[in-house]
C-alpha positions in Angstrom: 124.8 97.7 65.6 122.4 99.8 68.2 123.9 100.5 71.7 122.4 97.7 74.3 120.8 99.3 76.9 119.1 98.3 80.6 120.1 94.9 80.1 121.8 95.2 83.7 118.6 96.3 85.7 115.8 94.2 87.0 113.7 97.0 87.8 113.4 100.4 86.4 113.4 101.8 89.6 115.8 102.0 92.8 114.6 99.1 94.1 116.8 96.7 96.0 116.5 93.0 96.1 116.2 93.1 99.5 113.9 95.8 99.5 111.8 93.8 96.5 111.7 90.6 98.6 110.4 92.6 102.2 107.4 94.4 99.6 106.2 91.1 98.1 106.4 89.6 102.1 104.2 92.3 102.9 102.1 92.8 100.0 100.7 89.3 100.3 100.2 89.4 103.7 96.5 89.5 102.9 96.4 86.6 100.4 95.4 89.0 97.5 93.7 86.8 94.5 93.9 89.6 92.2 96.8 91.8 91.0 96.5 95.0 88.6 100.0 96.9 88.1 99.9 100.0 86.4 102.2 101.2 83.8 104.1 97.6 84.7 106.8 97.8 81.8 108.2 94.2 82.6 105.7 93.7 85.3 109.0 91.9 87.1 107.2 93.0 91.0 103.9 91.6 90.1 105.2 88.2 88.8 107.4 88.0 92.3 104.1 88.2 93.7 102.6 85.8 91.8 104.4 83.8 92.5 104.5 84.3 96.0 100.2 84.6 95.9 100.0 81.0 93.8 96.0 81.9 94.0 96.1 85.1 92.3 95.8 86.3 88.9 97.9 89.8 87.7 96.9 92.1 85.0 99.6 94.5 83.5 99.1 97.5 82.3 101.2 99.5 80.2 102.0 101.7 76.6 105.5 99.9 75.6 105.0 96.9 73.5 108.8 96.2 74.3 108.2 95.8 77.8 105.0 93.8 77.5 106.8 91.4 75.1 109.7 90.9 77.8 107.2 90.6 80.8 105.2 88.3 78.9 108.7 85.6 78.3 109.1 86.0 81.5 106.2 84.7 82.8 106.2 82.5 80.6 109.6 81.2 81.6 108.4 80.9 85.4 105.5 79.1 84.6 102.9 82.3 85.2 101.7 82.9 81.9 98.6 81.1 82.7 98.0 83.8 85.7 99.4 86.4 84.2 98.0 89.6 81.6 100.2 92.4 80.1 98.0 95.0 78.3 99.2 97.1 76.2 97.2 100.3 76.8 96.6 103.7 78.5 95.5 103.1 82.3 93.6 106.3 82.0 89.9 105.4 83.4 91.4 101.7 83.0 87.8 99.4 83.7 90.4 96.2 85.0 89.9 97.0 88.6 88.8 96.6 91.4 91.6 94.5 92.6 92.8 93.6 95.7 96.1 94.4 95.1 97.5 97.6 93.2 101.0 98.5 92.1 101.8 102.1 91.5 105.2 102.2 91.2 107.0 105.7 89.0 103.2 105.7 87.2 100.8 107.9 88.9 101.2 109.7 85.9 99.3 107.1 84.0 96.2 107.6 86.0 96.0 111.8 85.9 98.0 114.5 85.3 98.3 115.9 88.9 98.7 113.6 92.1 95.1 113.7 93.9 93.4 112.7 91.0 95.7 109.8 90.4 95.2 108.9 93.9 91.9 109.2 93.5 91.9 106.7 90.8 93.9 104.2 93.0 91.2 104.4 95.9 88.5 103.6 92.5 90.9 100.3 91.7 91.8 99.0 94.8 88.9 96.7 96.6 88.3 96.8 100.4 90.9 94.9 102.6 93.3 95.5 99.8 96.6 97.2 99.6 98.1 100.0 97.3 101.4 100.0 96.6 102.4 103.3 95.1 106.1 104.3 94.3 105.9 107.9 94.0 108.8 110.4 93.6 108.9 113.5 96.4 111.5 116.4 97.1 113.9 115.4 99.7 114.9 118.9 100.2 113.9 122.1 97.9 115.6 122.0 94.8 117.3 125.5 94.1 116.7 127.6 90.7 120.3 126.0 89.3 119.8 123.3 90.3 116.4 122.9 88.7 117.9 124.0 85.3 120.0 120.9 85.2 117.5 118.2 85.6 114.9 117.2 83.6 112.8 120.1 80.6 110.7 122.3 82.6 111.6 121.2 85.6 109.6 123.1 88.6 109.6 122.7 92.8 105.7 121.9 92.0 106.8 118.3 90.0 106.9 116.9 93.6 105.4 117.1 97.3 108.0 116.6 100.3 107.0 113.5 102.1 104.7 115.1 104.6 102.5 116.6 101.8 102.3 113.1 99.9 101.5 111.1 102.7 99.0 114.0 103.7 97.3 113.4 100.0 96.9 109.6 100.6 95.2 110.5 103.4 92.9 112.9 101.6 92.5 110.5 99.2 90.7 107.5 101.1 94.0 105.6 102.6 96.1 105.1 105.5 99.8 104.4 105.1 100.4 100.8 106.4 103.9 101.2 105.8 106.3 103.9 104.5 109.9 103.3 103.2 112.3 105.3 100.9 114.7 104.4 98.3 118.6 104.5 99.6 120.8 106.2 98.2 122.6 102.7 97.3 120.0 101.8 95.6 119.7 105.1 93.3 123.0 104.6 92.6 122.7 101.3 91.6 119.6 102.1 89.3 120.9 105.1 87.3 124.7 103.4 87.4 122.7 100.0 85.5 120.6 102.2 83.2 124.0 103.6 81.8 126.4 100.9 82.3 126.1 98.8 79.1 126.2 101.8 77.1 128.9 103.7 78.4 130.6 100.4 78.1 129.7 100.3 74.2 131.0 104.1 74.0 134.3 102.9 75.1 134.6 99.9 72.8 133.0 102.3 69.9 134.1 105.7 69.7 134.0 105.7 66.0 130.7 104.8 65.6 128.1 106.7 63.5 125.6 106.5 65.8 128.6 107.3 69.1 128.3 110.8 69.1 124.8 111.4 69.5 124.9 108.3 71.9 127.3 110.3 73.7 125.6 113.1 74.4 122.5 111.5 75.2 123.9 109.1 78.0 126.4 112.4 79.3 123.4 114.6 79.8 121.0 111.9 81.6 124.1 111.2 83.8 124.3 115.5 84.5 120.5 114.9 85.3 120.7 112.8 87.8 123.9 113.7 89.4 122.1 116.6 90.2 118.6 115.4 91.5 121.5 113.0 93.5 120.4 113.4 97.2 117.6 116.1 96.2 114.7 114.1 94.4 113.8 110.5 96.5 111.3 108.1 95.9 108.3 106.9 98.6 107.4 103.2 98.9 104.2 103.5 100.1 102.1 100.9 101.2 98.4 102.1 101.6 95.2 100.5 103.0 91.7 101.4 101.5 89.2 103.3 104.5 86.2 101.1 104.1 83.1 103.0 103.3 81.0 103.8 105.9 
């Protein structure tokens, strides 16, 4: 018996239903007919705009064969698998775009180790008229020294841009920001509370287990992680609109 985990989130993300439900509203404004999502584990967003788009096609991109197998039953279940691609590989100089809608969402990383040139690489896959929708992580306030030792290996102030600098490097990058929202601190909660939940609840109905201790010390030191990026690290819901070539 291995520990269940993340069977209590929809999204690996904070992202609200609420909030989900506005972004698809708005993200289909423009009657997109194609959808690429990049490092989509589940690809649970792009289906919901599938199937709010019932003209578009998605493509998801992404390196966990676990993920792709669970997106892929979903769609199936919905009745999208005939609209619907989950790749499994790097999005690194991906050739799937351009589409006329982009998700982004906790995966710049895919597309370039440092944020212009991954928002560089969103401008190269989104089409004209289209929309970007990049979920992108930012410093809320300046993390101290301590408080830096405590969260993730090698963690640095120069991870992340405050929100002024990020929206700054959309600009730079070829966009305008059509819309810009932040996750709540409810809905952190909620995400980091989920991605522990059924495990903790295993710890406490298996403290004997072989495999409990180092459980244990995995799940207590993610939860030190993020109680201390708490109110310091936030994440940008950016929607961003192409600047047509002149």
């Amino acid at each position: 018996m291995t520990p269940p985990h993340r069977t209590r989130l929809t999204f690996h993300g904070p992202l609200s239903e609420a909030r989900a439900d506005a972004l698809v509203q708005r993200l289909t404004r423009h009657r997109p007919t194609t959808v690429l999502d990049i490092g989509c584990g589940t690809g649970e967003l792009m289906l919901r705009v599938l199937a709010a788009a019932p003209e578009a096609t998605g493509t998801g991109v992404d390196l966990n064969a676990d993920d792709l197998a669970r997106g892929r039953e979903a769609a199936d279940n919905r009745g999208l698998a005939s609209r619907t691609r989950f790749v499994e590989e790097s999005a690194t100089g991906t050739a799937h775009g351009p589409a006329d809608l982009v998700l982004c969402v906790g995966s710049s990383q895919a597309l370039g180790d440092r944020l212009p040139e991954a928002l560089q690489e969103l401008r190269r896959l989104v089409a004209d008229g289209g929309r970007v929708l990049l979920g992108e992580g930012f410093w809320q306030r300046t993390p101290t020294p301590a408080e830096l030792s405590r969260m993730w290996p090698d963690a640095a102030v120069t991870d992340h841009p405050d929100l002024a600098t990020l929206i700054g490097l959309a600009i730079d990058a070829g966009f305008r920001p059509e819309w810009t929202e932040t996750a709540s601190l409810d809905e952190w909660e909620e995400f980091e509370s989920g991605y522990l939940a059924d495990t903790e609840v295993w710890l406490a109905e298996h403290p004997g287990h072989p495999l409990a201790a180092q459980t244990r010390e995995r799940v207590d030191r993610h939860r030190a992680r993020w109680l201390t990026y708490r109110g310091v690290l936030g994440l940008a819901y950016l929607t961003l609109v192409p600047v047509a070539d002149r």
